[in-house]
C-alpha positions as CSV (number, residue, x, y, z in Angstrom):
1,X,-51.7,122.1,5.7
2,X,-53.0,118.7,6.3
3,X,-50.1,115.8,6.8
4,X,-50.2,113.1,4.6
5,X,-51.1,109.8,6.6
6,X,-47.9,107.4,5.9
7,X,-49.1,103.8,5.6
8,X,-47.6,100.9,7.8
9,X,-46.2,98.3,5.5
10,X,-46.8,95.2,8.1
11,X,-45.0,91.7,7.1
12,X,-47.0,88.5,6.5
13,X,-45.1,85.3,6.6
14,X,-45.7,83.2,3.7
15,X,-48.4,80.9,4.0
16,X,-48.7,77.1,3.1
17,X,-51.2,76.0,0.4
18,X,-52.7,73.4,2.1
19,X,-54.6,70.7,-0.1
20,X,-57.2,68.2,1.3
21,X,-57.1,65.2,-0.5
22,X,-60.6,63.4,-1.1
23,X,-60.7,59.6,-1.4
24,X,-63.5,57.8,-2.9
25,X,-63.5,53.7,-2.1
26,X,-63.6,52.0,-5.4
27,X,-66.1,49.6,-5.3
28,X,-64.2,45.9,-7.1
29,X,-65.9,45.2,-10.4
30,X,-67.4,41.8,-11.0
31,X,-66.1,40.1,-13.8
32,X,-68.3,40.3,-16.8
33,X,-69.6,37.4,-19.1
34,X,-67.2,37.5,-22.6
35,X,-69.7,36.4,-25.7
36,X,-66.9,34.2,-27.6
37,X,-66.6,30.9,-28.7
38,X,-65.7,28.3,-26.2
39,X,-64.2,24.9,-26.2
40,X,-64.5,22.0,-23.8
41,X,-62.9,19.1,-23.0
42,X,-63.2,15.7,-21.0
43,X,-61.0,15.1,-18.5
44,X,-58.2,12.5,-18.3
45,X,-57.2,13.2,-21.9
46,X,-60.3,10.5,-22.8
47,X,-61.3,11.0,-26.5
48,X,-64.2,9.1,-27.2
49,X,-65.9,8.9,-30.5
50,X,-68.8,10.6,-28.7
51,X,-69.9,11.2,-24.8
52,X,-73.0,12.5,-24.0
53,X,-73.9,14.7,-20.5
54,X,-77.1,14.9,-19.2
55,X,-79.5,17.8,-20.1
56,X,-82.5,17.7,-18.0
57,X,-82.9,16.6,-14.3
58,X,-83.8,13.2,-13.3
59,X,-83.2,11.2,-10.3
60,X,-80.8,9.2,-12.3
61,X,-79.1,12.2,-13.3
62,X,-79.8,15.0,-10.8
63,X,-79.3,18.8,-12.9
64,X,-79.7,21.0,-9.8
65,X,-78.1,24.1,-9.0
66,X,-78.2,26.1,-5.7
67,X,-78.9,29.8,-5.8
68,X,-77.2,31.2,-2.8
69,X,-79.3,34.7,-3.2
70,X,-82.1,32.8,-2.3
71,X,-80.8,29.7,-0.7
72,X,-82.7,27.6,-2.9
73,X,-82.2,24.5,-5.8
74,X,-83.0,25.5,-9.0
75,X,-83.8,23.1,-11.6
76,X,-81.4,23.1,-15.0
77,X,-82.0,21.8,-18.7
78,X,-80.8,23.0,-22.0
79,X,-83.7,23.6,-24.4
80,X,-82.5,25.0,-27.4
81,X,-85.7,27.7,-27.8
82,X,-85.2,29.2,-24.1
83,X,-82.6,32.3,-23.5
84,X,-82.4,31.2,-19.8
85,X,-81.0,27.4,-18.3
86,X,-83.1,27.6,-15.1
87,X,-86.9,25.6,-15.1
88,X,-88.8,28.0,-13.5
89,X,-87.4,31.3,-16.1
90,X,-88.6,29.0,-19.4
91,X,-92.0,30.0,-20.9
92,X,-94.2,28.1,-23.2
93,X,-92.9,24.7,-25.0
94,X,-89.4,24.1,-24.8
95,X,-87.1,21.7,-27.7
96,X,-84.7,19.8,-25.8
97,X,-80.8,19.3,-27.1
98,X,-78.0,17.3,-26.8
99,X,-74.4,17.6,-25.3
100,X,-72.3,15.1,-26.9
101,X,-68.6,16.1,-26.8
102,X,-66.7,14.7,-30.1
103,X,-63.5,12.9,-30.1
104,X,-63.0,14.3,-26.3
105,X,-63.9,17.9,-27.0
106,X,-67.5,20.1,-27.8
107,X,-67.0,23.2,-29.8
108,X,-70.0,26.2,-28.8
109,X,-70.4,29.0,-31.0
110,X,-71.0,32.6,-29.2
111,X,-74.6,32.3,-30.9
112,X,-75.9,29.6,-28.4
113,X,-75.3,31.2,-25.4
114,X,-77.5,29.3,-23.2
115,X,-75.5,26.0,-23.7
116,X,-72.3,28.6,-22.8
117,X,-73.5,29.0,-19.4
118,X,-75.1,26.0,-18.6
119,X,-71.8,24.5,-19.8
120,X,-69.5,27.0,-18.2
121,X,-71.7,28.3,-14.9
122,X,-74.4,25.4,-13.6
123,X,-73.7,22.1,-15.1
124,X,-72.6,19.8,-12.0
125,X,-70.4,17.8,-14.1
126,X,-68.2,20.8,-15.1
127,X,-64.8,20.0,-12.7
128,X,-65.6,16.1,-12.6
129,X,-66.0,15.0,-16.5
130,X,-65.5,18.2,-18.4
131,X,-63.3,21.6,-18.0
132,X,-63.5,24.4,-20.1
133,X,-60.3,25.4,-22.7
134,X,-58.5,28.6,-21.3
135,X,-55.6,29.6,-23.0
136,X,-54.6,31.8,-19.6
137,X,-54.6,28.4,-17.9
138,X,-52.8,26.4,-20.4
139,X,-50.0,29.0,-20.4
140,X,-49.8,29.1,-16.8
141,X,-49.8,25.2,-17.1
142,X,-47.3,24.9,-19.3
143,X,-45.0,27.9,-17.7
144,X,-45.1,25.4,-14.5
145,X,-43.5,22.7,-16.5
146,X,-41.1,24.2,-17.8
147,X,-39.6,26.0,-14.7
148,X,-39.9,22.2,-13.1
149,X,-38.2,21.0,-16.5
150,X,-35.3,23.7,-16.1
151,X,-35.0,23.1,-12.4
152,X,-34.6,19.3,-12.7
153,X,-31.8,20.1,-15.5
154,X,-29.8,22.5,-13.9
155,X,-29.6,19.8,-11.7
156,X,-28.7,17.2,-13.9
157,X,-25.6,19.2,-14.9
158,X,-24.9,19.3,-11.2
159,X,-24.6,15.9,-9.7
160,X,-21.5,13.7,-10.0
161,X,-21.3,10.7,-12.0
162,X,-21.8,8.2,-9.4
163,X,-25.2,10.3,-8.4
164,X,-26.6,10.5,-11.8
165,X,-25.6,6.6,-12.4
166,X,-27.6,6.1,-9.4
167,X,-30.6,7.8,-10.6
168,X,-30.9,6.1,-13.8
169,X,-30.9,2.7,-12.4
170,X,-33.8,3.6,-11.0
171,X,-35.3,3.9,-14.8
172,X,-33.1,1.5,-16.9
173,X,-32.0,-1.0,-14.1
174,X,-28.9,-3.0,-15.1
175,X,-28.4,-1.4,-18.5
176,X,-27.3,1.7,-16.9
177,X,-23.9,-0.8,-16.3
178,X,-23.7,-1.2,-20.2
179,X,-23.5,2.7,-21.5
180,X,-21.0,5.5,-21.4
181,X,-20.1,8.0,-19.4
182,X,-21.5,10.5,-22.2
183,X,-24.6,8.5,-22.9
184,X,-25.3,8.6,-18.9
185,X,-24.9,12.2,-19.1
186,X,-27.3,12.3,-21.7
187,X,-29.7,9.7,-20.7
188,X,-29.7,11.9,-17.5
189,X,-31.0,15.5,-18.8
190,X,-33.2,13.4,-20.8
191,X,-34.8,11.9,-17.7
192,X,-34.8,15.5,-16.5
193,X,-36.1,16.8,-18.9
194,X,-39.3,14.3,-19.4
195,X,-40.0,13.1,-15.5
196,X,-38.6,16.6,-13.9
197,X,-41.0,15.9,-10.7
198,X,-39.3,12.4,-10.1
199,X,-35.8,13.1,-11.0
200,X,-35.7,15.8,-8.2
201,X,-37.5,13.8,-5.9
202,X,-34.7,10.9,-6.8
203,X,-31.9,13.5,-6.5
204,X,-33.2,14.5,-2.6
205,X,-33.2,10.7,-1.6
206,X,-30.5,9.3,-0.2
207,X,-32.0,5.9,-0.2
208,X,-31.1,5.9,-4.2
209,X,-27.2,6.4,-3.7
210,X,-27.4,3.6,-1.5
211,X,-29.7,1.3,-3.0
212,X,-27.2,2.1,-6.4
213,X,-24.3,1.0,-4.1
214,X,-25.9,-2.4,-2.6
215,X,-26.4,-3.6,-6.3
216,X,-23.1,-2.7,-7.4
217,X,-21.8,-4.9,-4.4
218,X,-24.2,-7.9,-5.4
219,X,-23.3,-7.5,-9.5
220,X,-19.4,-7.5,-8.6
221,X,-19.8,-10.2,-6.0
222,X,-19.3,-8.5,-2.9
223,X,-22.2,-9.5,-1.7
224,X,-25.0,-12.3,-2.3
225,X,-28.6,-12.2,-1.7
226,X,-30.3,-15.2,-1.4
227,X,-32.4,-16.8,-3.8
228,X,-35.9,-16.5,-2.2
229,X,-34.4,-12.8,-2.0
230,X,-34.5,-13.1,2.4
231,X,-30.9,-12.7,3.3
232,X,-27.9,-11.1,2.4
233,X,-24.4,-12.4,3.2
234,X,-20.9,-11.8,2.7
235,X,-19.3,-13.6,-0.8
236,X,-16.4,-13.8,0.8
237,X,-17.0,-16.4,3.8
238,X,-20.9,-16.4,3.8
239,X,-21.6,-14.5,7.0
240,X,-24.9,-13.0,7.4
241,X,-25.5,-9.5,6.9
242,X,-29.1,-9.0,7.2
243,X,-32.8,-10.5,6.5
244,X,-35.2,-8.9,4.6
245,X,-38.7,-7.8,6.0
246,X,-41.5,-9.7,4.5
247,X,-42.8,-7.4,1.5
248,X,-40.4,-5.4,1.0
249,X,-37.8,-4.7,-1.9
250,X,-34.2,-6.3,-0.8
251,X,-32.0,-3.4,-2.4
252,X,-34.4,-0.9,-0.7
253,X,-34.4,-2.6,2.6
254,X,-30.3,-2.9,2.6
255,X,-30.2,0.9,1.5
256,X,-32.3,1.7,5.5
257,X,-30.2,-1.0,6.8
258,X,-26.6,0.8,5.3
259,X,-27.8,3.6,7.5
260,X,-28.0,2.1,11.1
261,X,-25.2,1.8,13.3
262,X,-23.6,-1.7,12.1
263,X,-24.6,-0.7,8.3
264,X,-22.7,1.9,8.4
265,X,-19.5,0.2,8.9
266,X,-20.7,-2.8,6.0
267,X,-21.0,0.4,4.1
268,X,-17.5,1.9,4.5
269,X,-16.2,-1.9,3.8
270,X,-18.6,-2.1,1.0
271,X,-17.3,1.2,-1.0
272,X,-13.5,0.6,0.1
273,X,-14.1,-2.3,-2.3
274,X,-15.9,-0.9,-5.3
């Protein structure tokens, strides 16, 4: 009899699935034209019963726009009976219209888009007399304030009294010397909250603390500044402290001059006595 054959079980090791990724570049979309209605506006906040633009180019008025496909100038007008802004695209005879913005603003309905784009793409005066409404922008706008509104608060609660009294004689001048301590307080997240760019600038400047402290000296007679505002002097004996430069604040000038060497020790004298 025949023997069977026995078969060799042999041992594979485990293989790894290997996976080959394939990546495709993504070419970036160009942003598409939205048909809405639009709004724009004159710059400045001017409001105007009515403002006209030019429609059509003159030499007066030039209404060119530069093609950089071709690298050429392309001639603009709005005719109300062409799809297309551009001279040389219009066909047959063309009916001219108007741009006159209202009160400060011009309202187009999605139906006209030609004034749209001529408006919003190739008029030259968009950026210089007009913008467009964008409510993206106006948020972003108004987010910026009110971080710079916040900022300049939190910083109001910071400062001492002396500081913020300091500040607000920059606004109210010698009245600040006539209210509370609470209505300082308040008068000083108010000023926050309405001039936030200036009130941190004022906060950063050193020249204000000192410029507060020279007119305290002058109001409680520590000082005297001249009549034809030149010189300051001691109360006390007369003795010169310092001449003004020629066009130039006093308080502001004695504030740099509290600073130098032989300020510095009017200065200590100075607050000893406040």
């Amino acid at each position: 009899m025949a023997k069977k054959a026995t078969a060799e079980t042999i041992e594979v090791a485990p293989q790894k699935e290997i996976v080959t990724q394939v990546t495709t570049s993504v070419k970036p979309t160009k942003p598409t034209w939205e048909i809405k209605d639009r709004v724009y506006y004159l710059n400045k906040n001017k409001k105007p019963l009515s403002y006209t633009i030019p429609t059509r180019h003159s030499r007066k008025t030039p209404l060119l726009y530069f093609d950089k496909k071709t690298g050429e100038q392309k001639e603009i007008r709005y005719a109300t009976n062409q799809n297309s802004v551009f001279v040389d695209e219009q066909k047959g005879e063309v009916t001219m219209g108007h741009i006159v913005f209202r009160d400060g603003d011009l309202r187009v309905p999605k139906e006209k888009q030609n004034l749209q784009k001529l408006l919003s793409l190739y008029h030259p005066l968009k950026g210089k007399v007009y913008e467009e409404f964008s409510a993206v922008e106006v948020a972003i706008e108004q987010l910026d304030v009110l971080d710079l509104q916040l900022d300049a608060m939190n910083l109001a609660k910071q400062i001492d009294i002396d500081q913020a009294e300091a500040i607000l004689r920059v606004e109210l001048g010698s009245k600040v010397d006539l209210i509370s301590s609470k209505e300082l307080k308040r008068d000083t997240l108010l000023f926050a909250r309405n001039n936030p760019k200036l009130f941190i600038q004022l906060v950063h400047d050193e020249n204000v603390q000192l410029r507060n402290v020279a007119i305290k000296a002058a109001e409680s007679g520590i000082i005297n500044l001249s009549q034809d505002q030149r010189t300051f002097t001691w109360a006390s004996n007369g003795r010169k402290l310092m001449n003004v430069p020629f066009d130039e604040n006093p308080y502001s000038a004695f504030a740099a001059f509290l600073k130098t060497d032989e300020g510095v020790e009017i200065y200590k004298s100075i607050d000893k006595k406040l």
